[in-house]
N, CA and C atoms of all chains as a GROMACS GRO file, in nm:
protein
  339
    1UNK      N    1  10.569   9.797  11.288
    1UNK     CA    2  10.504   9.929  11.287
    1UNK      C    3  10.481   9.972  11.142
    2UNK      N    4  10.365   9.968  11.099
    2UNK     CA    5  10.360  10.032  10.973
    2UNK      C    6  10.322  10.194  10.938
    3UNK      N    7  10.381  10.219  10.827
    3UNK     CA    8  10.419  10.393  10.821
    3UNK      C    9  10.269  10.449  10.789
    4UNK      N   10  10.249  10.567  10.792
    4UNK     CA   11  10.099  10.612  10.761
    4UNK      C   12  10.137  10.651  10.591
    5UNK      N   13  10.000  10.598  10.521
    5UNK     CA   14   9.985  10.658  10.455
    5UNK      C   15   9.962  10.780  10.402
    6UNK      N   16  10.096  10.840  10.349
    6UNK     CA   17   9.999  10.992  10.242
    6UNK      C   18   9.993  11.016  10.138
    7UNK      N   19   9.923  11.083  10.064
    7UNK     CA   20   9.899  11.077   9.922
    7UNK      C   21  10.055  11.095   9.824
    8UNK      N   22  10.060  11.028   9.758
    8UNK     CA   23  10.221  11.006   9.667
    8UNK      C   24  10.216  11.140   9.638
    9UNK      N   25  10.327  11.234   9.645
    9UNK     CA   26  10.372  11.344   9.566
    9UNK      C   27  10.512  11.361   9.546
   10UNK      N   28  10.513  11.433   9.394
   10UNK     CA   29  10.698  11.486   9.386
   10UNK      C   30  10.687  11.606   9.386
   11UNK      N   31  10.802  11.676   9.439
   11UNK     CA   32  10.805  11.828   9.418
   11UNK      C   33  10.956  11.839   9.330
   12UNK      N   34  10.947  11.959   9.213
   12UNK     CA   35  11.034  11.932   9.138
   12UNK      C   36  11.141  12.016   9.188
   13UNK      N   37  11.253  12.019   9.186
   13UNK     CA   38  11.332  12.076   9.233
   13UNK      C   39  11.362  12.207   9.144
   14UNK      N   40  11.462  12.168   9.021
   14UNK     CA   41  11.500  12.273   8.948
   14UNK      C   42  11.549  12.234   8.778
   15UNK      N   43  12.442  11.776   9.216
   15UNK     CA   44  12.599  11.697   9.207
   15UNK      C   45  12.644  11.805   9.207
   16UNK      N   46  10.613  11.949   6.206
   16UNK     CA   47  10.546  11.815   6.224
   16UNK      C   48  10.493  11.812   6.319
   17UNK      N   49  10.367  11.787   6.361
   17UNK     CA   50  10.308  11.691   6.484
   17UNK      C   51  10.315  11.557   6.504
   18UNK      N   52  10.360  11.482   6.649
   18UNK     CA   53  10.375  11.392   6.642
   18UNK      C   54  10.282  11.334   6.771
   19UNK      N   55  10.192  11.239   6.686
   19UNK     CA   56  10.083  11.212   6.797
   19UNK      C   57  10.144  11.094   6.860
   20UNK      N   58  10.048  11.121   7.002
   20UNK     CA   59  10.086  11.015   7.093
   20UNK      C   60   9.973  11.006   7.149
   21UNK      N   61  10.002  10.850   7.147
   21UNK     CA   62   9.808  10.801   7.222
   21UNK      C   63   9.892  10.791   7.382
   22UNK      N   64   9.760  10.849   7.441
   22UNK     CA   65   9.775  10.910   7.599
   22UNK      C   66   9.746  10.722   7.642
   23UNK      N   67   9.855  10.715   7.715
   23UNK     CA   68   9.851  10.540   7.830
   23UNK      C   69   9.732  10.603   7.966
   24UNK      N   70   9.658  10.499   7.939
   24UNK     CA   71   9.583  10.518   8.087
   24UNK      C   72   9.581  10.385   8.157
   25UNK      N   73   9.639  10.462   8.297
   25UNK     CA   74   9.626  10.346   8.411
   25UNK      C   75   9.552  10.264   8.422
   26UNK      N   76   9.608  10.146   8.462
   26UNK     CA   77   9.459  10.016   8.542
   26UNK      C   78   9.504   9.941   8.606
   27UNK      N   79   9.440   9.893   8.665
   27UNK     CA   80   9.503   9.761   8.770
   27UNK      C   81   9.611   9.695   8.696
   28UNK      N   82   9.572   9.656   8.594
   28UNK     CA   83   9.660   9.540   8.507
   28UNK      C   84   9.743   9.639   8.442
   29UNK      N   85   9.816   9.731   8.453
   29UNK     CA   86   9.888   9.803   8.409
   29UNK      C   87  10.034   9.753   8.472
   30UNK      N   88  10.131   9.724   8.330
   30UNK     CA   89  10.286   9.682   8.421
   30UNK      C   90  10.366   9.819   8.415
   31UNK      N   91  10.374   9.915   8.502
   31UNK     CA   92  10.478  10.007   8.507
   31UNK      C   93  10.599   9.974   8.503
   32UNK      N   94  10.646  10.099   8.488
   32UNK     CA   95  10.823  10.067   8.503
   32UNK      C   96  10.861  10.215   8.455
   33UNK      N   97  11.050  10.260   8.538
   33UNK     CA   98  11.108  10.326   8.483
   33UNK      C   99  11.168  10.355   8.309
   34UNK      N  100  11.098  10.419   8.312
   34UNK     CA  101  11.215  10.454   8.180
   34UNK      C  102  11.356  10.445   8.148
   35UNK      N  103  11.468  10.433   8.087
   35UNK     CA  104  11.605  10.396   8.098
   35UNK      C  105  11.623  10.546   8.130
   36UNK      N  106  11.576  10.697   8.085
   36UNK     CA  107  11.669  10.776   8.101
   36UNK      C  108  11.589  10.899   8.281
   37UNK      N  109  11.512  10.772   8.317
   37UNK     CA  110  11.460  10.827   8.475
   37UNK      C  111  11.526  10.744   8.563
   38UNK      N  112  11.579  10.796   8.671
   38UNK     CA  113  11.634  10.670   8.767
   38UNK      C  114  11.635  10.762   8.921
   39UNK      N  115  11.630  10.673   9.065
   39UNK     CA  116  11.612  10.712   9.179
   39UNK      C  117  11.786  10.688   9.193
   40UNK      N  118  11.801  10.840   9.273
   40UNK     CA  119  11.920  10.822   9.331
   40UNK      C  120  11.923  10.886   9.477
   41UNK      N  121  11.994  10.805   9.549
   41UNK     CA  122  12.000  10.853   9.742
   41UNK      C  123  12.087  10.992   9.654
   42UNK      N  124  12.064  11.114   9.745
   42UNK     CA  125  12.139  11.222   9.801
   42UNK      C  126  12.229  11.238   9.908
   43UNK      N  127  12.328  11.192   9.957
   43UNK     CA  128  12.368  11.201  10.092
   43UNK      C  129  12.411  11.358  10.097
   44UNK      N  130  12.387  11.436  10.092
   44UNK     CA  131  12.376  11.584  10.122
   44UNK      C  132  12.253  11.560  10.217
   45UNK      N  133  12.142  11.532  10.155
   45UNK     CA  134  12.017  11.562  10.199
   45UNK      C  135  11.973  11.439  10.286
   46UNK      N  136  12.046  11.333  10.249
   46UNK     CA  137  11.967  11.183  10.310
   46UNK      C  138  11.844  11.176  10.247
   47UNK      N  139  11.839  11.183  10.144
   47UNK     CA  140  11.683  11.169  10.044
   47UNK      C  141  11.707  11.102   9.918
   48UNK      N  142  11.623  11.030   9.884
   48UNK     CA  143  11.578  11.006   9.762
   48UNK      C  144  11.532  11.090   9.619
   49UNK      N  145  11.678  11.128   9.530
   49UNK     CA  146  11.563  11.223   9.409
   49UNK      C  147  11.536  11.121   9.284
   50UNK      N  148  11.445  11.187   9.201
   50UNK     CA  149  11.441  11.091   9.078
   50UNK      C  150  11.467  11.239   8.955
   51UNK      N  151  11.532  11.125   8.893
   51UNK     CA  152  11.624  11.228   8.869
   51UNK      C  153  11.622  11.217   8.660
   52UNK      N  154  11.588  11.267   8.593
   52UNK     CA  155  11.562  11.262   8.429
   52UNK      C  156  11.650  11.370   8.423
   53UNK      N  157  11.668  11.350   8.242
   53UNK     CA  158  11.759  11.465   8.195
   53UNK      C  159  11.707  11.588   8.224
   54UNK      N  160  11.567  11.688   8.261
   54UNK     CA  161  11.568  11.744   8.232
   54UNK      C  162  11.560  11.859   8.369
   55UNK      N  163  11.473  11.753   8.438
   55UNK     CA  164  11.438  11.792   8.607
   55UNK      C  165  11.482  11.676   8.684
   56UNK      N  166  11.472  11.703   8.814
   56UNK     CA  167  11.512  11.660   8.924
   56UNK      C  168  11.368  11.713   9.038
   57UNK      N  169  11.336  11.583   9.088
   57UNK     CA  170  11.188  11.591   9.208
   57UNK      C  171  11.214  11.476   9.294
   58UNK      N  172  11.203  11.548   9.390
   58UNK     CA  173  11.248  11.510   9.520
   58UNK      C  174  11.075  11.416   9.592
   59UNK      N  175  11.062  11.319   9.557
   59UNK     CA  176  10.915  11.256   9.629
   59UNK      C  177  10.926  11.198   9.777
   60UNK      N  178  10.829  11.235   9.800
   60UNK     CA  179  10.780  11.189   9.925
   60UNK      C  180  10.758  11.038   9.938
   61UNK      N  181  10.740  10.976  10.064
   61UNK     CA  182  10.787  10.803  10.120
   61UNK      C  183  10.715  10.760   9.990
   62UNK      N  184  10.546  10.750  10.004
   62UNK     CA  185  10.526  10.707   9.975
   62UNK      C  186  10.484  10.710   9.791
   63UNK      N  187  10.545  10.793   9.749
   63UNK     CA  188  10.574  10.799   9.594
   63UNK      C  189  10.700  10.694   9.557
   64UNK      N  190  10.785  10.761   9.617
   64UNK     CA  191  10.942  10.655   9.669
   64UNK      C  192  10.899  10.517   9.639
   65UNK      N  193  10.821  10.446   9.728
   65UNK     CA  194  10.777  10.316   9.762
   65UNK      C  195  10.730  10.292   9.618
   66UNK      N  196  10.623  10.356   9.576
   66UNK     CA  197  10.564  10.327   9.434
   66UNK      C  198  10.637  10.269   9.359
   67UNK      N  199  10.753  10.405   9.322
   67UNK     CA  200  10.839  10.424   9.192
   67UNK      C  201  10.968  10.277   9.228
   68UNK      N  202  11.013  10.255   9.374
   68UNK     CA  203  11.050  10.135   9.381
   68UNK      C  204  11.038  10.030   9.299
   69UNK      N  205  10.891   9.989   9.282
   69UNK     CA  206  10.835   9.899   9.266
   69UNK      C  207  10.772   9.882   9.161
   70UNK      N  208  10.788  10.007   9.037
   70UNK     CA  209  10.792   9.982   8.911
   70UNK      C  210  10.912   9.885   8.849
   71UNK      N  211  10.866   9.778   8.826
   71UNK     CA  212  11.006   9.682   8.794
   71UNK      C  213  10.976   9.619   8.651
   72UNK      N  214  10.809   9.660   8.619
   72UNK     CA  215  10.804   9.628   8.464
   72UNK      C  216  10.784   9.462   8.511
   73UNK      N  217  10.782   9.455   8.614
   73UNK     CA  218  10.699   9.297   8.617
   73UNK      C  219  10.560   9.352   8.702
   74UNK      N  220  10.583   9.380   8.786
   74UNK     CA  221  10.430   9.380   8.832
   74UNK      C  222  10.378   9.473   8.859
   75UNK      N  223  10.207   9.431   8.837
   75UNK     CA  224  10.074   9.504   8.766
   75UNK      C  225  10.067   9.617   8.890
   76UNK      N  226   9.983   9.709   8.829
   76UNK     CA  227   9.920   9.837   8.955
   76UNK      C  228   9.883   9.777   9.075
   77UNK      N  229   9.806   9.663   9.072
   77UNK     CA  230   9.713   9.616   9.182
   77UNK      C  231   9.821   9.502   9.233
   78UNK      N  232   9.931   9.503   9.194
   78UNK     CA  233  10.040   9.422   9.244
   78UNK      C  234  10.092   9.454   9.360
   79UNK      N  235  10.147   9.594   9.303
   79UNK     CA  236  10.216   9.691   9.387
   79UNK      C  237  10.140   9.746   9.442
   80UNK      N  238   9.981   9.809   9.430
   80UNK     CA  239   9.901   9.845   9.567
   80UNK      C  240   9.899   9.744   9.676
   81UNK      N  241   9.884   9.594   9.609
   81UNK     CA  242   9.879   9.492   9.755
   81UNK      C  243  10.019   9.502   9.832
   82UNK      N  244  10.146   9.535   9.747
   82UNK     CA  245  10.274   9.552   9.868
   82UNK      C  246  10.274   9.647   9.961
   83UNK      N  247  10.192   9.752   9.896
   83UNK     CA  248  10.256   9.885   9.948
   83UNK      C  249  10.197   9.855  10.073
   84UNK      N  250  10.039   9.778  10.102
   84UNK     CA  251   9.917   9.756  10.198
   84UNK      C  252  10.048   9.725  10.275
   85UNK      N  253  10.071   9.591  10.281
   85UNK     CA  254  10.158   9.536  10.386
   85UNK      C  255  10.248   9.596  10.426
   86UNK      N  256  10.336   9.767  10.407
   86UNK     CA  257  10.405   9.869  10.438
   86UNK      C  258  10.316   9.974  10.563
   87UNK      N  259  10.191  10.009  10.493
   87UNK     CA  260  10.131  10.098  10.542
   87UNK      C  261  10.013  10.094  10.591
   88UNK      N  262   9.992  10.166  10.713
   88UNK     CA  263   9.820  10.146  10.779
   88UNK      C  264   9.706  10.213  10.712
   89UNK      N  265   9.699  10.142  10.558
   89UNK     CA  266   9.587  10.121  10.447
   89UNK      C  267   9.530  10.044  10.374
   90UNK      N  268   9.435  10.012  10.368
   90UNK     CA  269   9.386   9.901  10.250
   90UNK      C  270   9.473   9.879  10.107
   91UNK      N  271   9.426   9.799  10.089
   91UNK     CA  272   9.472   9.796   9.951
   91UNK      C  273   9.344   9.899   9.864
   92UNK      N  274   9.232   9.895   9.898
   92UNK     CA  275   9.087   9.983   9.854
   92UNK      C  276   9.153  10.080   9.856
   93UNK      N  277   9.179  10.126  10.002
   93UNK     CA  278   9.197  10.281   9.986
   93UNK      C  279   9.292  10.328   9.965
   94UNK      N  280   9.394  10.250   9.905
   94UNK     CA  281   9.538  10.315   9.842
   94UNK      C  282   9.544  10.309   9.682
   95UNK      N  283   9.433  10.224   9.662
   95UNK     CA  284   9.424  10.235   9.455
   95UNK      C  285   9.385  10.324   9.420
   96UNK      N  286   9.321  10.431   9.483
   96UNK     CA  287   9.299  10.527   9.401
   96UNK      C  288   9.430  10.639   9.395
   97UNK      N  289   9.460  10.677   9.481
   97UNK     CA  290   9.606  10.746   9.518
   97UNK      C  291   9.687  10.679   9.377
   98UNK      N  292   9.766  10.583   9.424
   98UNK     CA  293   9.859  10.505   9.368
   98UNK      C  294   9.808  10.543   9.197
   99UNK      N  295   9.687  10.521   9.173
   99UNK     CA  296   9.635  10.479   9.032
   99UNK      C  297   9.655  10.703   8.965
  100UNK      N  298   9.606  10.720   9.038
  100UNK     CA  299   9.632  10.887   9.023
  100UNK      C  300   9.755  10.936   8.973
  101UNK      N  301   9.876  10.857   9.116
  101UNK     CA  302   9.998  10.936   9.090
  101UNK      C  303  10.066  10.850   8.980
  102UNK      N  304  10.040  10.728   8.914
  102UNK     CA  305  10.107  10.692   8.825
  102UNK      C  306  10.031  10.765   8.695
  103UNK      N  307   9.932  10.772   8.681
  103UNK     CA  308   9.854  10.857   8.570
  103UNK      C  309   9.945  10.966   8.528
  104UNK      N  310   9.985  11.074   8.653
  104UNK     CA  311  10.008  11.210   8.605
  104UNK      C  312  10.191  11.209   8.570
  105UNK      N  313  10.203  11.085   8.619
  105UNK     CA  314  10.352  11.065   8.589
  105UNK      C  315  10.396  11.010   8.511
  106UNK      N  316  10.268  10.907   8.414
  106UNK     CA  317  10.284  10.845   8.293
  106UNK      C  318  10.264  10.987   8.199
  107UNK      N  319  10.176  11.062   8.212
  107UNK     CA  320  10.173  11.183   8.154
  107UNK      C  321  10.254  11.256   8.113
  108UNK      N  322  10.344  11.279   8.252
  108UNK     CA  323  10.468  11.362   8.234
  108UNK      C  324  10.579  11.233   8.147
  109UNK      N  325  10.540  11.175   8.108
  109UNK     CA  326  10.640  11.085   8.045
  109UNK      C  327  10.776  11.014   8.146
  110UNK      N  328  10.738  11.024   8.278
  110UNK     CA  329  10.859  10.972   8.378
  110UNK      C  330  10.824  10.812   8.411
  111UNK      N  331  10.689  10.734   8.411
  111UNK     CA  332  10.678  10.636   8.412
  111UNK      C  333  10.606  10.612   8.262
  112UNK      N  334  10.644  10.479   8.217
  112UNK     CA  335  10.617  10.415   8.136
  112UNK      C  336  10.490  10.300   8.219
  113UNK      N  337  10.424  10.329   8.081
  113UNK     CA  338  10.278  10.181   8.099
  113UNK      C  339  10.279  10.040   8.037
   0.00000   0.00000   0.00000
């Protein structure tokens, strides 16, 4: 089963 | 002082890779993946994840677009531009190296 592609993103946060 | 820096631009033949002071670490709080630099912490989505994996500083952009194909229901066409984008703005931000 291959996963769907979505566009690469990071969201930045801020142990 | 100003200290210039010539801007890296992406290409197929581009060998990425982490930087020594960026690195992916699991969260088990969250069950997630962050990447994590001295200064911030960003939490990416699968398929950024998969990317940044696969910066190993051996193989090229169009290396790692042909793996990611065999992961996901996309071309290798229609995932180079994505892929080629998000390493751009992240070589930018200085978190991947070219």
């Amino acid at each position: 089963m291959k996963k769907s592609w979505k566009k690469p993103a990071m969201c930045q946060v801020a142990r | 002082m100003m200290i210039e820096r010539q801007r890296a631009i992406v290409s197929g033949q581009s060998v990425p890779r982490l930087p020594r002071h960026v690195r992916i670490q699991f969260d088990p709080v969250r069950q997630a993946h962050a990447v994590l630099s001295p200064e911030k912490v960003f939490w990416p989505n699968e398929a950024s994840l998969d990317i940044l994996k696969l910066c190993d500083g051996r193989r090229t952009v169009d290396e790692i677009t042909e793996d990611l194909a065999r992961d996901y229901d996309a071309s290798p066409q229609e995932m180079a531009g994505d892929v080629a984008a998000f390493l751009q703005e992240w070589a930018d931000k200085l978190l991947v190296r070219l």
